[in-house]
Every structure is written in structure tokens, then in C-alpha cells.
C-alpha angles and dihedrals in degrees: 000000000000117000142139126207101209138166106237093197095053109081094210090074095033075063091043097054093042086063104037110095129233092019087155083071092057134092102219116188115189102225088212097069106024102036111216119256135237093246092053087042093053081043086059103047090044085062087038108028099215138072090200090057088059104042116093106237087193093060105127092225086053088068098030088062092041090235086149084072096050122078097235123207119212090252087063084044090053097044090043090058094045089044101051124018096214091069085071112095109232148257108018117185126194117203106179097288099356130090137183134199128197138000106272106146085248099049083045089046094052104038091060088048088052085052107047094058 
């Protein structure tokens, strides 16, 4: 499986994707307009084993709720992601078994070696 969850309107991944190669073999599905599911969701923490470790902390509306006060359970985490799309952090891109999550230069840098190959 090769596929990336990505944000079409956030320049970041609209980088990310122009650097990523092969793009052509990946299946890219733009969060904003087809949310992701709870089954792709639950896909997703079974390969990274945390909510928490998917869900974007710089997101505006993360501050503007004042969720960094609250002591948050994976199961928030989870509802969060599957309410608003901007609480995913993007992009996450899924090489075969790999997956990556978020746009740190490293994360970035690997996940274009694991694809090229």
C-alpha cells in the first residue's frame, strides 16, 4: 500500500508531495475533502500505536479550545481527529509497511528514501 493523507490547501504538504517520488504510484486523499474514516483512522493507529502520535498539537483550533490544558486520553485524541480534520497531523504517508507521520525535516527525509526504492 502506498498512500498519503495530506491537506491540499497547507503548503507544507503541497512541498512535501512535490518532493516525494513516484508520486504517480500513490494513492493521495486530500483530508479536507474526503475526511478520513474511522476505519482508516483505526488503520492508521494499528501501524503507529497512538492517537496522540497522530494528532497535530499546532493545530489553531488546539489552542483556541484550550485542549493543551486538558489532559487528553487516546480516545479524545481519537474523536478530535475524526471531528475536525486539522487535528490530523499531516501529512501521513504510508510506504508498504512504513508509515510516516508529520513533516519534521527527518520524518520528510525518510520517508522519500523508503519510497524511492
Amino acid at each position: 500500500m502506498r498512500k498519503i493523507y495530506y491537506l491540499s490547501s497547507c503548503d507544507t504538504c503541497k512541498r512535501i508531495l512535490g518532493q516525494m517520488p513516484k508520486l504517480d504510484t500513490f494513492e493521495l486523499q486530500d483530508i479536507k475533502k474526503e475526511p478520513i474514516s474511522a476505519t482508516q483512522l483505526e488503520e492508521l493507529y494499528v501501524r503507529v500505536g497512538s492517537y496522540e502520535k497522530l494528532f497535530n498539537k499546532r493545530a489553531q483550533l488546539y489552542k483556541a479550545r484550550g485542549l493543551k490544558d486538558q489532559n487528553l486520553q487516546e480516545e479524545a485524541y481519537r474523536d478530535l481527529i475524526l471531528e475536525q480534520y486539522t487535528f490530523l497531523n499531516r501529512p501521513v504517508i504510508i510506504v508498504e509497511d512504513n508509515i510516516f507521520v508529520g513533516n519534521s525535516k527527518k520524518v520528510v527525509e525518510e520517508a522519500i528514501e523508503v519510497a524511492s526504492k
